[in-house]
VOGU-3710 file (C-alpha; in Angstrom, 3 decimals, decimal comma):
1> xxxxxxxxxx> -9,703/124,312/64,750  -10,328/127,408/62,789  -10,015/130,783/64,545  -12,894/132,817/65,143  -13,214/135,853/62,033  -12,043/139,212/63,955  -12,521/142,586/61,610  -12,815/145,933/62,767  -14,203/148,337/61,477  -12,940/151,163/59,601
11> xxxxxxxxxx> -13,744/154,693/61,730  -16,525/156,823/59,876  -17,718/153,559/57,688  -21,191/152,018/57,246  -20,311/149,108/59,727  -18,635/151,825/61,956  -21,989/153,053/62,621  -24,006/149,963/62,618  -21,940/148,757/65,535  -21,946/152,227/67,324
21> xxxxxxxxxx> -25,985/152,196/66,421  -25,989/148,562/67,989  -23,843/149,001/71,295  -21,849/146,325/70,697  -18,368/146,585/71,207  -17,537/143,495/69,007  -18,108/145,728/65,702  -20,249/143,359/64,321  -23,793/144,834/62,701  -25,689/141,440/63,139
31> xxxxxxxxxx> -26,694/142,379/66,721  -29,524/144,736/65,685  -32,252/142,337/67,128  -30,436/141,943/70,776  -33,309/142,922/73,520  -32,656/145,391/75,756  -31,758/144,363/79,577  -35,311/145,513/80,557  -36,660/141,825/78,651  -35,171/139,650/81,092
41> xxxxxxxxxx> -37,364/138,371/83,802  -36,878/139,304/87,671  -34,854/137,919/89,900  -37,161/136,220/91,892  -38,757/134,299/89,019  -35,001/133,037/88,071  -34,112/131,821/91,295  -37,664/130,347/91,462  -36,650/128,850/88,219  -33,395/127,332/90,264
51> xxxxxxxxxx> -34,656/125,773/92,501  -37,011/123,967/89,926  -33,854/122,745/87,827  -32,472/121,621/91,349  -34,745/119,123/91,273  -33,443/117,555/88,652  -29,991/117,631/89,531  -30,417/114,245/91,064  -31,005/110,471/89,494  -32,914/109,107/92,047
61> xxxxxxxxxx> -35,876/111,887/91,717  -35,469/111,730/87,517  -36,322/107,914/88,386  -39,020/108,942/90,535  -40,431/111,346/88,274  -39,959/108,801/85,348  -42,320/106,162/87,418  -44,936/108,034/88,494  -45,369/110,097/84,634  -47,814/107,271/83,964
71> xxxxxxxxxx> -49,491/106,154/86,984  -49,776/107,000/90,707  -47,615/104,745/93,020  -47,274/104,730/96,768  -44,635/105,190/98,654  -43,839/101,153/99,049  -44,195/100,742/94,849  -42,159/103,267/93,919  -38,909/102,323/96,092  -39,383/98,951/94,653
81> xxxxxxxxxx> -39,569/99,886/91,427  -36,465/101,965/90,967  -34,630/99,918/93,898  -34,553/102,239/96,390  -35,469/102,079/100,283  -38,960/104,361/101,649  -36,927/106,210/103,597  -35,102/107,265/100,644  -37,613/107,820/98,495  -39,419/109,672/101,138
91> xxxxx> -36,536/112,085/101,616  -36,596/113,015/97,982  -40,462/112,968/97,888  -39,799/116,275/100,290  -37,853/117,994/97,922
//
């Protein structure tokens, strides 16, 4: 594997400044179009956000989701369909 390039700098030099201009200790000048903290969205949107990816963190409901992206299927179809039992697919239907 090939290391990573490091350079620094030399003090008082054109890239000097770019990466004092920049804020980035790194001394690299290709960070110039980095937003600012400010950009990022609120917290409550990313743990809204969280919770959405949750979701997905398990087969079954991927399964679930995958079956019902083309049609609407009870309760009794589904669990059929991707071998599961109501009662489980209930459970996950809640979350």
């Amino acid at each position: 594997m090939k290391p990573d390039k490091i350079t620094e700098a030399a003090p008082g030099s054109e890239d000097a400044q770019n990466a004092h201009d920049n804020g980035c200790s790194c001394g690299s000048a290709e960070h110039a179009g980095v937003p600012s903290p400010e950009c990022m969205p609120d917290e409550e949107l990313l743990y809204d956000l969280a919770d959405l990816f949750k979701v997905f963190g398990d087969t079954t409901r991927i399964k679930m989701l995958y079956a019902l992206m083309g049609q609407e299927l009870c309760v009794a179809d589904l669990a059929e369909l991707i071998a599961a039992t109501q009662s489980a697919v209930s459970h996950q239907l809640r979350t």
